[in-house]
C-alpha positions in Angstrom: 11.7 -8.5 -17.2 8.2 -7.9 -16.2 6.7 -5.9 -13.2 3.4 -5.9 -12.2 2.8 -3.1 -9.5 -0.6 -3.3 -7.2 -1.6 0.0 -6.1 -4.3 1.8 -4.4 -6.3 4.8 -3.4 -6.2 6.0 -0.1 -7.6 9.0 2.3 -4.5 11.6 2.3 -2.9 11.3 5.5 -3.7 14.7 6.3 -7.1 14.5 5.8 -9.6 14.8 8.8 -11.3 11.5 9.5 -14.9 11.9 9.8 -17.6 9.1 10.2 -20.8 8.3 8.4 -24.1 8.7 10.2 -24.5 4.9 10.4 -20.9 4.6 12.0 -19.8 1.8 9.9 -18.2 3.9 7.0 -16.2 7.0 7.1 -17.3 9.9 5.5 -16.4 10.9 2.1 -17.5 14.7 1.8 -14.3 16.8 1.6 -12.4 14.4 1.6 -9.2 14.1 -0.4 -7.3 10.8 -2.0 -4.2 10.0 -2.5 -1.8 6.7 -3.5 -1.2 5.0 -0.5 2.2 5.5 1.1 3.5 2.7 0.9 3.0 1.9 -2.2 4.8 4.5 -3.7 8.1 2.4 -2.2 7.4 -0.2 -4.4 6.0 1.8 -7.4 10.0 3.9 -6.9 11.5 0.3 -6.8 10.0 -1.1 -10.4 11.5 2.1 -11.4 14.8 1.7 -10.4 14.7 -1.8 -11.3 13.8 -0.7 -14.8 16.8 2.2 -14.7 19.1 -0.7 -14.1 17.2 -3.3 -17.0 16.1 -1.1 -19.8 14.4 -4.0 -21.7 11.9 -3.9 -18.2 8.1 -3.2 -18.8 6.1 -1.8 -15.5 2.5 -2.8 -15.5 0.5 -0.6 -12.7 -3.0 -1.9 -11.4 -5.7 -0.9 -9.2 -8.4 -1.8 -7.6 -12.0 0.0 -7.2 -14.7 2.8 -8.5 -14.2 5.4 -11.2 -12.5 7.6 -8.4 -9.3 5.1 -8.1 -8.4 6.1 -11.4 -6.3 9.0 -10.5 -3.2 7.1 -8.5 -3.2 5.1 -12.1 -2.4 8.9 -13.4 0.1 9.6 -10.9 2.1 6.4 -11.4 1.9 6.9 -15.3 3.4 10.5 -15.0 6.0 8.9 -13.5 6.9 6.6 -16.2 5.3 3.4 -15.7 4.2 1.6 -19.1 0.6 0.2 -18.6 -2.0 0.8 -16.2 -4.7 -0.6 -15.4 -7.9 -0.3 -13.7 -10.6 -3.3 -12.3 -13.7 -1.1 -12.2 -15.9 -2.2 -9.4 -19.0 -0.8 -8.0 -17.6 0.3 -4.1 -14.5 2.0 -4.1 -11.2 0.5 -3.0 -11.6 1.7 0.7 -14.8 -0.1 0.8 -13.2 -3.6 -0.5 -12.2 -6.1 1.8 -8.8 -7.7 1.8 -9.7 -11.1 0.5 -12.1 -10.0 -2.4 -9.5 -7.4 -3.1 -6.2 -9.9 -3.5 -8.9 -12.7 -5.4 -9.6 -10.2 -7.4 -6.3 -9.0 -8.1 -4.7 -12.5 -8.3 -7.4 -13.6 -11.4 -6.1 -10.7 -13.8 -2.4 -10.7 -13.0 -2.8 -14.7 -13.7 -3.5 -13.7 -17.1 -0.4 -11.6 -17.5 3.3 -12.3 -18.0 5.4 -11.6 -14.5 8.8 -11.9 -13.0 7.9 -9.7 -10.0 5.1 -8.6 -8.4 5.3 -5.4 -6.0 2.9 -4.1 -3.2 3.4 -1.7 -0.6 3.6 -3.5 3.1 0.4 -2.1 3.8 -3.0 0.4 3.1 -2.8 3.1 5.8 -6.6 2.7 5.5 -7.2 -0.8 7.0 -4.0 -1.5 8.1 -4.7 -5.1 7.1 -1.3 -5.8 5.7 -2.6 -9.2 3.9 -3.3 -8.1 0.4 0.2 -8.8 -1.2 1.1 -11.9 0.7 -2.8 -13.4 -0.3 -1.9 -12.8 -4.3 0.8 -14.5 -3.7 -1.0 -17.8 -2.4 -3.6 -17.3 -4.6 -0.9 -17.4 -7.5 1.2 -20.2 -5.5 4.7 -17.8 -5.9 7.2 -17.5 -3.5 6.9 -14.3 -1.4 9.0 -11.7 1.2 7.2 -8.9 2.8 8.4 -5.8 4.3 11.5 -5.4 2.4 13.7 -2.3 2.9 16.6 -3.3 0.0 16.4 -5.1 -3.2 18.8 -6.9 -5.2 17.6 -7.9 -8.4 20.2 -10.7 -10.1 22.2 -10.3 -12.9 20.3 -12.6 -14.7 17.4 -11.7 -13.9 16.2 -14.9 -12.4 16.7 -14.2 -8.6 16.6 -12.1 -5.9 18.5 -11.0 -2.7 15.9 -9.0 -0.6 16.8 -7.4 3.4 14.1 -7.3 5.5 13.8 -6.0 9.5 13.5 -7.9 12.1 13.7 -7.1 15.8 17.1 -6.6 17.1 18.4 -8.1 13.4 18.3 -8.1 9.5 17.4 -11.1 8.0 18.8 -11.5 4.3 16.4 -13.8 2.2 17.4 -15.1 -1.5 14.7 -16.4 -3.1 13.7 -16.9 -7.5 11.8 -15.3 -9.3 8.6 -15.0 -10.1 7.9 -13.4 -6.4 6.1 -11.1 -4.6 7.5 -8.4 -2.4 5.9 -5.6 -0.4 8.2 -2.5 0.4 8.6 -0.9 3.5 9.6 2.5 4.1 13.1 2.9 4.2 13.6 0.9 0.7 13.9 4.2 -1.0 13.3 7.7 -1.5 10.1 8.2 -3.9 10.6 10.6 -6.7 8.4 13.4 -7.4 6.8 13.6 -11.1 8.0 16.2 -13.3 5.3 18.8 -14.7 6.1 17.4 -18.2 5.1 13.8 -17.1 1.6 15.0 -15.2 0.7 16.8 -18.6 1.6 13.9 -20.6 -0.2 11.0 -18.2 -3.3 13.1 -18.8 -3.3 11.8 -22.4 -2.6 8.2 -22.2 -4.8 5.4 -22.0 -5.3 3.1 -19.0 -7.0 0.0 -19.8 -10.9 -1.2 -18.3 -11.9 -4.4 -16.9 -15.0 -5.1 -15.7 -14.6 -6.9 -12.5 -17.7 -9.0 -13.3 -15.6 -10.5 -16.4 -13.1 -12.3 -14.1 -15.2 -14.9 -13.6 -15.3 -15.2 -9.8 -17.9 -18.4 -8.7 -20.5 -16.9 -5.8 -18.6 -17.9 -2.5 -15.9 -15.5 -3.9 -18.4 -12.5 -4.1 -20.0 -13.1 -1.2 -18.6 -10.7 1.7 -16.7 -12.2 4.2 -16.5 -9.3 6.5 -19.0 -7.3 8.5 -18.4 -4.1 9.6 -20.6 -3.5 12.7 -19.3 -0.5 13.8 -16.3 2.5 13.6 -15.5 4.5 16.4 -12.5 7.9 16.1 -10.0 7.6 18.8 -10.4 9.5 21.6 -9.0 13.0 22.3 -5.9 12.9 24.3 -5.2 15.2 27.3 -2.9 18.2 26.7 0.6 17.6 27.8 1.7 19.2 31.0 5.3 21.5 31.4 7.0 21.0 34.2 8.9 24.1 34.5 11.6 24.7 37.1 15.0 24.0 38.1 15.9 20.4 36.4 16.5 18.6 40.1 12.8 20.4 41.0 11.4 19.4 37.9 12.3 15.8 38.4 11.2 15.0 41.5 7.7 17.2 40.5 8.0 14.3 37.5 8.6 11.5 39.8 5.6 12.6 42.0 3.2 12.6 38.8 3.8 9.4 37.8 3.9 7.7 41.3 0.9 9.4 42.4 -1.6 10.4 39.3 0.2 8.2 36.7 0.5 5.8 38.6 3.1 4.2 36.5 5.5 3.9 38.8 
């Protein structure tokens, strides 16, 4: 079977956030990137899925500037069998959701898929719309936040779990589909120094995003960022030290009187 696999480059989590003078950007300067959590659930699925059908082929894709190339590198070292990268001129951070998934949806159109696999969401945006809008665009059945996968036998189905509150909700659908992984669907594995030194070496393939034909609506942005603010600093936390039927009632007496929460 075939797997496409929709990645993209992210802030590391661990990262300090700083913003641009203009407020509508964050700032890049020292900061680091990294593949975006979540899709590193979904990149250790097509794996597995491929340990299970040998005759499977894993094609990776991205999104964005010259700078997105490197999660391409990581998800080779790991095995996958095709990368490859849209080159545009703002990087993927910088991309809004629905150019992003148009974009994505015109190439994988031109491909041959039985499954397509996103993570849930970009811990940048937090949109959580990308996979489910490729999957409109390409008119396929989909299931988002997954957290199990049953591929069929024959390799024409699917039994995927999903959370819901209170509940698990077991959908069965055929494929070709689209799934985004939530964490909890696996446990990503780590790339061996072998496979790092070897991805280094092999060739991910260039398309222009200006040769995917897009009609001028479609580049034309249809968000406007008009400002970015950080969060704001929270207080420090307060011990309440003492005897434990003290402490309570001194608990009780914060959140009645300066809480007011109670």
């Amino acid at each position: 079977m075939d797997i496409i696999l929709c990645l993209k480059e992210v802030p590391d989590t661990a990262s300090i956030i700083k913003l641009s003078p203009d407020k509508k950007s964050i700032n890049k300067q020292d900061l680091s990137f990294c593949m975006n959590p979540y899709d590193e659930y979904a990149l250790e699925e097509s794996l597995r899925i491929r340990d299970k059908f040998s005759d499977t082929k894993i094609t990776v894709v991205t999104l964005g500037d010259r700078g997105a190339e490197q999660v391409l590198r990581t998800a080779l070292s790991l095995g996958v069998d095709k990368a490859v990268h849209i080159l545009t001129d703002k990087p993927s951070g910088e991309l809004e959701a629905f150019f992003s998934s148009l974009c994505l949806s015109k190439f994988i159109s031109t491909l041959k898929y039985d499954l397509i696999l996103c993570g849930k969401q970009a811990v940048d945006d937090d949109s959580s719309s990308v996979g489910a809008m490729i999957a409109q665009f390409l008119n396929i059945p989909q299931v988002t936040v997954i957290t199990k996968l049953q591929i069929k036998d024959d390799k024409k189905g699917f039994i995927a779990h999903k959370e819901i509150e209170g509940a698990e909700e077991v959908i069965e659908g055929t494929l070709p589909a689209l799934l985004t992984a939530q964490k909890g669907l696996n446990e990503p594995r780590l790339p061996s120094l072998m496979g790092i030194i070897q991805a280094k070496k092999k060739l991910i393939e260039k398309v222009d995003v200006k040769g995917l034909a897009l009609k001028e609506d479609e580049i034309i942005s249809k968000l406007e960022i008009v400002s970015m603010e950080l969060p704001k600093d929270r207080k420090p936390g307060r011990v309440i030290g003492g005897e434990p039927d003290v402490a309570v009632k001194e608990l009780i007496k914060i959140l009645k009187d300066d809480a007011k929460v109670l």
